[in-house]
C-alpha positions as a Markdown table, in Angstrom:
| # | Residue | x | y | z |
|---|---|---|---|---|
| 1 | Unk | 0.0 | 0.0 | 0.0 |
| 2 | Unk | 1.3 | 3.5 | -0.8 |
| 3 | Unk | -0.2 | 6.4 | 1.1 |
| 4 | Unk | -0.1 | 10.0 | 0.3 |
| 5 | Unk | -1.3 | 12.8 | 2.0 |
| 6 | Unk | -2.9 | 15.8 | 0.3 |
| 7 | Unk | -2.7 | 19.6 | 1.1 |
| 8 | Unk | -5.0 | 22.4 | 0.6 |
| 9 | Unk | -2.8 | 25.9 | 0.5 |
| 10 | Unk | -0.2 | 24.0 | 3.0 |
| 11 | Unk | -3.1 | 22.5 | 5.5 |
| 12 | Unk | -4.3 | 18.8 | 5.7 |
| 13 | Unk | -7.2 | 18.3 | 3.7 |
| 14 | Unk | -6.8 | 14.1 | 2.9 |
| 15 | Unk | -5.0 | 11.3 | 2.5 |
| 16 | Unk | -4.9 | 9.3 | -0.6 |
| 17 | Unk | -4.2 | 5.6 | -1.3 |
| 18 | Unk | -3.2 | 3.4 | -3.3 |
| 19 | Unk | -4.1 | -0.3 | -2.3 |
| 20 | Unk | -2.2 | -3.4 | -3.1 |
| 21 | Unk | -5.0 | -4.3 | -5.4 |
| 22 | Unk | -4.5 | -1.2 | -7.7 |
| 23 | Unk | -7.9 | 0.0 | -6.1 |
| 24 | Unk | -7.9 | 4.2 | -4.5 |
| 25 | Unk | -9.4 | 5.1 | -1.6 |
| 26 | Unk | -9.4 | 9.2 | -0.9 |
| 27 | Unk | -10.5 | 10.0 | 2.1 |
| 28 | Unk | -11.1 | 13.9 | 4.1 |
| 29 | Unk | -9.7 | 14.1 | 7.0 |
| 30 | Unk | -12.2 | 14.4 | 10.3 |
| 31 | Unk | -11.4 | 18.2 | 11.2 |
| 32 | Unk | -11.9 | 19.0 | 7.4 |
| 33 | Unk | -14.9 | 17.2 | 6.8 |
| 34 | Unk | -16.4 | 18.6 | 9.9 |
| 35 | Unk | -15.5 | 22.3 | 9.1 |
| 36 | Unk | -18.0 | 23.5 | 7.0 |
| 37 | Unk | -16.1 | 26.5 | 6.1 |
| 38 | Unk | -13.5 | 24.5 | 4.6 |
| 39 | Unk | -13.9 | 23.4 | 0.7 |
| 40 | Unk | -14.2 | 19.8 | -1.1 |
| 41 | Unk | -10.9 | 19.9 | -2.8 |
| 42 | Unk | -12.4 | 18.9 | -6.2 |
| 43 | Unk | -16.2 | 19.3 | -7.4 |
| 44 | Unk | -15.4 | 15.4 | -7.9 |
| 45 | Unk | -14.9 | 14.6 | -4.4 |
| 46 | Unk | -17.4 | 16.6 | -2.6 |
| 47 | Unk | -17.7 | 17.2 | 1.0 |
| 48 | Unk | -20.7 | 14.9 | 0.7 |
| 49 | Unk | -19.2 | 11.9 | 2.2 |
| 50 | Unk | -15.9 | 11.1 | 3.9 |
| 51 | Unk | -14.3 | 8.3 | 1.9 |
| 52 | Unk | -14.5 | 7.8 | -2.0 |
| 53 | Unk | -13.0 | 4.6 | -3.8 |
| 54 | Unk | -12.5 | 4.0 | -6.9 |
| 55 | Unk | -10.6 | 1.0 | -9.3 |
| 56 | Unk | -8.2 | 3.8 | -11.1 |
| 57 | Unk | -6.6 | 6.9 | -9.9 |
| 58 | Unk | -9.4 | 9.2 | -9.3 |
| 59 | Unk | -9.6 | 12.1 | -12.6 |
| 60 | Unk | -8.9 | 14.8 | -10.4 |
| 61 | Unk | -5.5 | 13.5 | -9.2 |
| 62 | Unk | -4.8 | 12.0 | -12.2 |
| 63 | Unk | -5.1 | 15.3 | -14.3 |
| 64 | Unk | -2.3 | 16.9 | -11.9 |
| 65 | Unk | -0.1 | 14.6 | -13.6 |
| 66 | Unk | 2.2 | 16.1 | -16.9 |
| 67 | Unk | 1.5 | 14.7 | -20.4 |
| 68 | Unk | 3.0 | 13.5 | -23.3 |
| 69 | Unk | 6.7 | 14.1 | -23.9 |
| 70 | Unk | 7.1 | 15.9 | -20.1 |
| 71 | Unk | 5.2 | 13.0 | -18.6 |
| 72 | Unk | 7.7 | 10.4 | -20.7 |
| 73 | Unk | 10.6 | 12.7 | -19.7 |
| 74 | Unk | 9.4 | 12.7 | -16.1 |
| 75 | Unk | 9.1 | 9.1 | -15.9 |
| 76 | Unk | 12.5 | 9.1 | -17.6 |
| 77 | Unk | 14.5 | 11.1 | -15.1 |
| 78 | Unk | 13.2 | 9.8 | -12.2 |
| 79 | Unk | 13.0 | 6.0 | -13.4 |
| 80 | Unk | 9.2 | 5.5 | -13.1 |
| 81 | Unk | 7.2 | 3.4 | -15.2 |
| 82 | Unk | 4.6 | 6.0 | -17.5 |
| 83 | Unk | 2.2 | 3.7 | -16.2 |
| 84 | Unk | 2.5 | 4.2 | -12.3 |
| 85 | Unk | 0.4 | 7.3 | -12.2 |
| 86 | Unk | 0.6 | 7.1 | -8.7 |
| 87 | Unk | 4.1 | 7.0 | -8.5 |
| 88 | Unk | 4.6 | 9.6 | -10.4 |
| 89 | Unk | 2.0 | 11.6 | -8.8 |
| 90 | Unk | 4.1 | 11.2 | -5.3 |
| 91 | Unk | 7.4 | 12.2 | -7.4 |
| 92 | Unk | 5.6 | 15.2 | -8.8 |
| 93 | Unk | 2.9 | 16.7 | -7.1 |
| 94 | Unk | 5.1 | 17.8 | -3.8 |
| 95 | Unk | 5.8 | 21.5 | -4.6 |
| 96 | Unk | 5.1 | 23.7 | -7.6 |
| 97 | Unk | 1.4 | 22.5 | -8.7 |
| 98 | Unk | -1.0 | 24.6 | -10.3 |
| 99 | Unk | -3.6 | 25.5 | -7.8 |
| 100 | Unk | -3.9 | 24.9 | -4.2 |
| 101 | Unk | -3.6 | 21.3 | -4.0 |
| 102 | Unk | -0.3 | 19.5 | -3.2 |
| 103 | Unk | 0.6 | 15.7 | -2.9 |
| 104 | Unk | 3.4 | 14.4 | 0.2 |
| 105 | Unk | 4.2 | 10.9 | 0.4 |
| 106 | Unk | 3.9 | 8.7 | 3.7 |
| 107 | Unk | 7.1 | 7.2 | 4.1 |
| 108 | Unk | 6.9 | 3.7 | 5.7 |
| 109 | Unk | 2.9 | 3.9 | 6.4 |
């Protein structure tokens, strides 16, 4: 299992995982669910619920991700498979993202 955690402007908002199964499970964490001033981080995820799941990286993640020859390049330098959109996610989404969202890794979970 691979576990990252996800930011809204540099606070908590989530953690996101990857299960041995290749299966997502994104889920708010309590203080930001409960805060009703705080936002969904996607229209996709909604505050509507606390835990999402899903068979394949979830679009809104996935879309943070580069493409074409910067994703192959990407995957290149740092020696991930182009498929491992999670991986690469991890490797990628840490610091200078476009918009408020960032992605940190869990080391040993």
């Amino acid at each position: 299992m691979r576990i990252a955690k996800v930011y809204h402007n540099k606070r908590l908002a989530g953690t996101l995982m990857q299960h041995h199964s290749k299966s997502y499970e994104f889920c708010y964490e309590d203080d930001w669910f409960l805060n009703a001033s705080m936002p969904a981080i996607s229209l996709t995820l909604p505050k509507t619920q606390q835990s999402y799941y899903s068979d394949h990286l979830f679009p809104f993640f996935f879309n943070m991700l580069s493409e074409g020859v910067n994703r192959k390049l990407q995957c290149r330098q740092l020696k991930i498979d182009e498929h491992d959109y999670f991986g690469l996610l991890l490797a990628t989404a840490g610091k200078d993202t476009i918009g408020a969202i960032t992605i940190k890794p869990v080391e040993n979970p």
